[in-house]
BAFI-3210 file (N, C-alpha, C; in Angstrom, 3 decimals, decimal comma, padded with zeros to 6 digits):
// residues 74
n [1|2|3|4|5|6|7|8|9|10|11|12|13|14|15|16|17|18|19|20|21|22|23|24|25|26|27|28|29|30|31|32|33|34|35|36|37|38|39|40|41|42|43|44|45|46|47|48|49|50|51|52|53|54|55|56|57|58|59|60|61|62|63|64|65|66|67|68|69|70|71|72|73|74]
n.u [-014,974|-013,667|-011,016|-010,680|-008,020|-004,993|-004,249|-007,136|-007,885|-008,479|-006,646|-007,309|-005,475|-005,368|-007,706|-008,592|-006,681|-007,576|-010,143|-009,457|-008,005|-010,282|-011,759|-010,405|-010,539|-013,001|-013,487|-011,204|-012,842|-015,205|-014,109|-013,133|-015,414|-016,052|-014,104|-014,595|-017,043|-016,324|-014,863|-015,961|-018,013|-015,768|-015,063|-017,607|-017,540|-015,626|-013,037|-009,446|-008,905|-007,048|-004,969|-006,306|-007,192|-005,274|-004,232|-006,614|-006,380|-004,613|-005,410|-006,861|-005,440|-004,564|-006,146|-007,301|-004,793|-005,708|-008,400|-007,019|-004,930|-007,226|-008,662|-006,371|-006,460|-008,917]
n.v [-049,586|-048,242|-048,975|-048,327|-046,086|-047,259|-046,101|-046,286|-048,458|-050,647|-052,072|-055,484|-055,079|-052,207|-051,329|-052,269|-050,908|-048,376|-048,836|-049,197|-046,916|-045,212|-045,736|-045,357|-042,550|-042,063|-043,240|-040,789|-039,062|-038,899|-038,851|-036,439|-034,984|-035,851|-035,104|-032,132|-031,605|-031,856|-029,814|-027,289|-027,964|-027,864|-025,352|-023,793|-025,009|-022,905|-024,405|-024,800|-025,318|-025,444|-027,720|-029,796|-028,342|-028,216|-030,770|-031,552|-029,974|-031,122|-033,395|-032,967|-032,333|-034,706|-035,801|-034,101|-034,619|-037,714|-037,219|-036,073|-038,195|-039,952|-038,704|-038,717|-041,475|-042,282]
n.w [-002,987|-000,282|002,107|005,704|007,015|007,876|010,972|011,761|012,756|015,652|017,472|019,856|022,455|022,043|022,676|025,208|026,802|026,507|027,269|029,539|030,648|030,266|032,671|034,637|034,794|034,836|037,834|038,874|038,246|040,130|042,247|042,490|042,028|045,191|046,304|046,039|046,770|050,085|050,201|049,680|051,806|054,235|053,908|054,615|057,057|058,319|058,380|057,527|054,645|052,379|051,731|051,175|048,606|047,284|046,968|045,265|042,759|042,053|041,548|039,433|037,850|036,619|035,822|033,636|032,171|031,593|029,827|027,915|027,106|026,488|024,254|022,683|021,343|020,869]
ca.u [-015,046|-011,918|-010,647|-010,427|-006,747|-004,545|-004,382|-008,618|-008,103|-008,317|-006,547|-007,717|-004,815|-005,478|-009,346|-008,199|-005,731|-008,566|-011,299|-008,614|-008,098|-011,885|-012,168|-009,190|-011,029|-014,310|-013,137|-011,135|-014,411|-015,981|-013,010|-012,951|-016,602|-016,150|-013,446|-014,909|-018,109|-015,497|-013,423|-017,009|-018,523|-014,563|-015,039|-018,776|-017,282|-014,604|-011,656|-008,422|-008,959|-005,449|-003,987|-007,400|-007,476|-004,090|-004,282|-007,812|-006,138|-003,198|-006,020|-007,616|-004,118|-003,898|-007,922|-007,269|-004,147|-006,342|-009,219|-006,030|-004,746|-008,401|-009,175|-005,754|-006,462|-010,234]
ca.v [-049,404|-047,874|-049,051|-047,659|-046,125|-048,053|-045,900|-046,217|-049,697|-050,732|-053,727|-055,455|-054,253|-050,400|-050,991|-052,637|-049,860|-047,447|-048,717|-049,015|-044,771|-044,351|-046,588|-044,458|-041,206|-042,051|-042,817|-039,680|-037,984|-039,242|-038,522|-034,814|-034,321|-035,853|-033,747|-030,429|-031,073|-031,977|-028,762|-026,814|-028,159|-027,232|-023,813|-023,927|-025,120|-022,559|-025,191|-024,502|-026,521|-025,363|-028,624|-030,335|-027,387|-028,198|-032,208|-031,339|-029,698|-032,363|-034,765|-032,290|-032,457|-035,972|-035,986|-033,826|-035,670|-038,177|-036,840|-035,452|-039,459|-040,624|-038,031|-038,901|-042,503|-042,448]
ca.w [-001,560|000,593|003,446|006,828|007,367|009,025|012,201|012,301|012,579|016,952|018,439|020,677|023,368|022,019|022,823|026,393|027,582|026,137|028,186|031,098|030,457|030,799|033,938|035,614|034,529|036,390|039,230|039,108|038,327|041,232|043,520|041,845|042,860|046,304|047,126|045,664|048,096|050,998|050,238|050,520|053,331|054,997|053,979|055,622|059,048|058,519|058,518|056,791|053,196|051,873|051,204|050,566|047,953|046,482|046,505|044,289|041,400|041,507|040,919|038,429|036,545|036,142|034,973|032,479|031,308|031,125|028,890|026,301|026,142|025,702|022,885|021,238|021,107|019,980]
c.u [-013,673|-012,086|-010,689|-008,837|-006,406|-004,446|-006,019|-008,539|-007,819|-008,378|-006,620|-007,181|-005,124|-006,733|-009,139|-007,382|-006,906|-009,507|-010,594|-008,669|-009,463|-012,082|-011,458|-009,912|-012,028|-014,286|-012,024|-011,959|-014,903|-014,975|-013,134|-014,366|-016,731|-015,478|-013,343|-016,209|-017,345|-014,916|-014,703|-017,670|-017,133|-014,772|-016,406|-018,287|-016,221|-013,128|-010,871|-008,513|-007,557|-004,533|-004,961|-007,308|-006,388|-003,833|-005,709|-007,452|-004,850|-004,166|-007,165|-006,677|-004,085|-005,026|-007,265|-005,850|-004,908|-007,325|-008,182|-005,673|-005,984|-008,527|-008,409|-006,137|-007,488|-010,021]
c.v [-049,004|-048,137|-048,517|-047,387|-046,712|-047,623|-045,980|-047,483|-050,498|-051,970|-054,149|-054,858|-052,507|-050,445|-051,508|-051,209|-048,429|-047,542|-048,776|-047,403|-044,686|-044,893|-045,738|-043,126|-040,978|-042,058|-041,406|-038,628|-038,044|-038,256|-036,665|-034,440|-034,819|-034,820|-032,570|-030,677|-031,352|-030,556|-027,882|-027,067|-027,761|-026,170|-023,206|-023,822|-023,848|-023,462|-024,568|-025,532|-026,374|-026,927|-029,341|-029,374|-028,729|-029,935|-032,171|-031,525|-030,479|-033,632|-034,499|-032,065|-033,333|-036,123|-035,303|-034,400|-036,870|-038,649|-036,622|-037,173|-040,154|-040,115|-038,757|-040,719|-042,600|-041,738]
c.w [-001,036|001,905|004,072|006,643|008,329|010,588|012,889|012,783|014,825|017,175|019,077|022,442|023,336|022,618|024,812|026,946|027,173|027,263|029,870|031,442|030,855|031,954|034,597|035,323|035,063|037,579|039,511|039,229|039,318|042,500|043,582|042,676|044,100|047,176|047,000|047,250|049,412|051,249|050,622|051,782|054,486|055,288|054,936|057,113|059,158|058,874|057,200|055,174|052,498|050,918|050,860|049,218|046,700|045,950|045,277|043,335|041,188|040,408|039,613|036,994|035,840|035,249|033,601|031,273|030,928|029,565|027,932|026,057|025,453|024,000|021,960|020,897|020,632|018,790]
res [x|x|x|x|x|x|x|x|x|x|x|x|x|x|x|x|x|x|x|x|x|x|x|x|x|x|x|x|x|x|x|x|x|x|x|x|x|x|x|x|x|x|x|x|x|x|x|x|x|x|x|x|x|x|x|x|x|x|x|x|x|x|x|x|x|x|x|x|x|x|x|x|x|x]
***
Protein backbone atom coordinates (compact mmCIF):
# COMPACT_ATOMS: atom_id res chain seq x y z
CA UNK A 1 0.00 0.00 0.00
CA UNK A 2 1.55 3.76 -0.47
CA UNK A 3 0.86 6.48 1.35
CA UNK A 4 -0.68 9.70 0.51
CA UNK A 5 2.22 12.42 -0.05
CA UNK A 6 2.87 14.47 2.54
CA UNK A 7 1.49 17.67 0.93
CA UNK A 8 -2.08 15.47 0.27
CA UNK A 9 -2.22 15.13 3.78
CA UNK A 10 -4.96 18.35 5.32
CA UNK A 11 -4.69 19.78 8.81
CA UNK A 12 -7.11 20.59 10.51
CA UNK A 13 -6.08 24.59 10.38
CA UNK A 14 -5.42 24.06 6.33
CA UNK A 15 -9.12 22.56 6.12
CA UNK A 16 -10.36 25.69 8.45
CA UNK A 17 -8.67 28.61 6.50
CA UNK A 18 -9.91 26.53 3.33
CA UNK A 19 -13.45 26.47 4.20
CA UNK A 20 -12.90 30.19 5.50
CA UNK A 21 -11.62 30.95 1.44
CA UNK A 22 -14.87 29.35 0.21
CA UNK A 23 -17.12 31.24 2.73
CA UNK A 24 -15.36 34.67 1.58
CA UNK A 25 -15.88 33.60 -2.12
CA UNK A 26 -19.71 33.21 -1.81
CA UNK A 27 -20.42 35.97 -0.42
CA UNK A 28 -18.34 37.66 -3.00
CA UNK A 29 -20.40 35.71 -5.49
CA UNK A 30 -23.46 36.97 -4.25
CA UNK A 31 -22.21 40.57 -3.95
CA UNK A 32 -20.79 40.11 -7.74
CA UNK A 33 -24.30 39.16 -8.91
CA UNK A 34 -26.03 41.85 -6.87
CA UNK A 35 -24.02 44.43 -8.17
CA UNK A 36 -24.01 43.27 -11.90
CA UNK A 37 -28.07 43.43 -11.69
CA UNK A 38 -27.65 46.96 -9.82
CA UNK A 39 -25.15 48.19 -12.55
CA UNK A 40 -28.02 47.01 -15.21
CA UNK A 41 -30.99 48.20 -13.89
CA UNK A 42 -28.56 51.85 -13.64
CA UNK A 43 -27.98 51.59 -17.19
CA UNK A 44 -31.98 50.95 -17.71
CA UNK A 45 -32.81 54.25 -15.76
CA UNK A 46 -30.01 55.83 -17.68
CA UNK A 47 -27.90 56.74 -14.47
CA UNK A 48 -24.20 57.18 -14.62
CA UNK A 49 -22.87 53.47 -13.28
CA UNK A 50 -19.11 54.50 -13.77
CA UNK A 51 -17.92 53.94 -10.38
CA UNK A 52 -20.57 51.22 -9.60
CA UNK A 53 -18.83 49.75 -12.81
CA UNK A 54 -15.32 50.12 -11.45
CA UNK A 55 -15.96 49.08 -7.63
CA UNK A 56 -17.52 45.63 -9.58
CA UNK A 57 -14.34 44.53 -11.16
CA UNK A 58 -12.30 45.52 -7.90
CA UNK A 59 -14.57 42.99 -6.32
CA UNK A 60 -14.20 40.71 -9.40
CA UNK A 61 -10.30 40.95 -8.69
CA UNK A 62 -10.31 39.90 -5.31
CA UNK A 63 -12.96 36.83 -6.38
CA UNK A 64 -10.78 35.65 -8.64
CA UNK A 65 -7.78 35.88 -6.31
CA UNK A 66 -9.77 33.99 -4.42
CA UNK A 67 -10.73 30.97 -6.67
CA UNK A 68 -6.50 30.85 -7.62
CA UNK A 69 -5.83 30.43 -3.49
CA UNK A 70 -8.72 27.89 -3.27
CA UNK A 71 -7.48 25.80 -6.32
CA UNK A 72 -3.86 26.03 -4.92
CA UNK A 73 -4.79 24.69 -1.63
CA UNK A 74 -7.25 21.81 -2.70
Amino acid sequence: MVAAPASAVTTPSVAADLEELKRRRKALQLRLEDGYQRIEQGLREGRDVTRWEDFWVQLLDEYVRLCDAIRASE
